[in-house]
Kinemage of the C-alpha trace (Angstrom):
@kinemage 1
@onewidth
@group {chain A} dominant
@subgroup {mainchain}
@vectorlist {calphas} color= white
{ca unk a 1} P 202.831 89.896 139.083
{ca unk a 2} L 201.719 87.212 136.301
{ca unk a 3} L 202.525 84.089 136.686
{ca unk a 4} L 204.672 81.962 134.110
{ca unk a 5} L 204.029 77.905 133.302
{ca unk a 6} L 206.980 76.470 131.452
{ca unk a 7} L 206.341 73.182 130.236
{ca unk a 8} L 209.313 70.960 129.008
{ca unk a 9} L 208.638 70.212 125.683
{ca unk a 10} L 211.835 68.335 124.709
{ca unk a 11} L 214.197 66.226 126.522
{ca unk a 12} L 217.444 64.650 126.164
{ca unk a 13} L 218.522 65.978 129.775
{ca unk a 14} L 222.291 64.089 130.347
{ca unk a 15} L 221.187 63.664 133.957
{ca unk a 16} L 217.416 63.007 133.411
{ca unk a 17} L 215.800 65.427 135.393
{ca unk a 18} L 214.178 67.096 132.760
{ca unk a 19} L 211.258 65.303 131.130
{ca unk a 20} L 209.514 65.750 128.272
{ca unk a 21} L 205.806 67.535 129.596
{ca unk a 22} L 206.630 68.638 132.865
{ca unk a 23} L 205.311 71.852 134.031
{ca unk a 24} L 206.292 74.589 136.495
{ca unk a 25} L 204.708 77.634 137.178
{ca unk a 26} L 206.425 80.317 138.562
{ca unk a 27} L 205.283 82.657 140.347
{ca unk a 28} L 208.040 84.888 142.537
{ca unk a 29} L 210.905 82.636 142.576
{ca unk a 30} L 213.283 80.143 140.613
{ca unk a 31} L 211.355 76.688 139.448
{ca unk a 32} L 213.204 73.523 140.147
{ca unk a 33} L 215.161 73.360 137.230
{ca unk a 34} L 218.894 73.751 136.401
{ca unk a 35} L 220.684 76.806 136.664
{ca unk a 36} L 222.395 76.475 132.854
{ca unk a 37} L 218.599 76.301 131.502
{ca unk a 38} L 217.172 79.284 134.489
{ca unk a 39} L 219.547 81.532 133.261
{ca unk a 40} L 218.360 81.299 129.962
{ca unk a 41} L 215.020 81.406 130.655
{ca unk a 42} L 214.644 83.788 133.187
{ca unk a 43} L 214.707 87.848 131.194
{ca unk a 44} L 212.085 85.848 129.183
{ca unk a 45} L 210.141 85.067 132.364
{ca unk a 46} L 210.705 88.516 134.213
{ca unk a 47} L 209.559 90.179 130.815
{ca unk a 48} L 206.002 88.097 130.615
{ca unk a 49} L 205.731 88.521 134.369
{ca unk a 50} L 205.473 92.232 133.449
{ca unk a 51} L 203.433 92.365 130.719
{ca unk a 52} L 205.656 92.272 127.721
{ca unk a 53} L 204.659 90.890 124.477
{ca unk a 54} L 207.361 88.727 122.894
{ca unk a 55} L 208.715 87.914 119.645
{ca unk a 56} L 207.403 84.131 119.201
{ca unk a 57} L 208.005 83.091 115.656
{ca unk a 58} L 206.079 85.567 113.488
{ca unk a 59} L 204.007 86.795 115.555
{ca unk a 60} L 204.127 89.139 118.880
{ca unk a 61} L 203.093 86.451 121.792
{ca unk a 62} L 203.133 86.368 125.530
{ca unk a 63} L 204.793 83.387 125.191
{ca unk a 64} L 208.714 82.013 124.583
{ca unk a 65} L 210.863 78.614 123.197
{ca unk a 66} L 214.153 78.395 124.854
{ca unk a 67} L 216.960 76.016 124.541
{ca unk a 68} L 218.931 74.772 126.908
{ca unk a 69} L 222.691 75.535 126.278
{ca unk a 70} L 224.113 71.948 126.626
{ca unk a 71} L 223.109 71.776 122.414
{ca unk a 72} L 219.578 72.247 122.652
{ca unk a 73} L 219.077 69.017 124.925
{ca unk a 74} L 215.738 70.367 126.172
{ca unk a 75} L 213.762 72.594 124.841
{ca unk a 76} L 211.463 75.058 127.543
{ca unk a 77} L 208.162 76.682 126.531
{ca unk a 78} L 206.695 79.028 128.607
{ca unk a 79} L 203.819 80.933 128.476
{ca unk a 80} L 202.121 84.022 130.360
{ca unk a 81} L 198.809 83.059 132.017
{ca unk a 82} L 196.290 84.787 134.665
C-alpha cells in the first residue's frame, strides 16, 4: 500500500495542536491528528493509498486540500508518495 504525507498547511487550530508545516505520513493506520479533521481526510487517503488519481484543482493529481470542519481552521494537504 502507498504511503500518504499530509502536511498542515494552515492553522488556526482552537486547541493548538495543529501547526502550520507539520507532517505525517501514514502508512496503515490513523496519524495523530483529530478525529473531526481524520474523518475528512481519510476516503481521500484510502483512495491515494490505492492508486487513485484525484481531482486537485484543474488537474487530475495524486494529491488532495482538505479543510477541517470547525470553518476551515486548518487546512491538510496530502500527497501520494513511494
Amino acid at each position: 500500500m502507498k504511503k500518504v504525507v499530509l502536511t498542515v498547511k494552515e492553522s488556526r487550530c482552537r486547541c493548538g495542536y495543529m501547526k502550520e508545516g507539520d507532517t505525517f505520513t501514514v502508512k496503515d493506520i490513523c496519524p495523530p491528528i483529530c478525529a473531526e479533521l481524520w474523518h475528512i481526510a481519510y476516503p481521500y487517503v484510502l483512495a491515494l493509498q490505492n492508486g487513485a488519481e484525484l481531482d486537485c484543482g484543474d488537474v487530475k493529481a495524486k494529491e488532495f486540500c482538505v479543510q477541517c470542519p470547525d470553518g476551515g481552521r486548518v487546512v491538510l494537504h496530502g500527497k501520494a508518495v513511494d
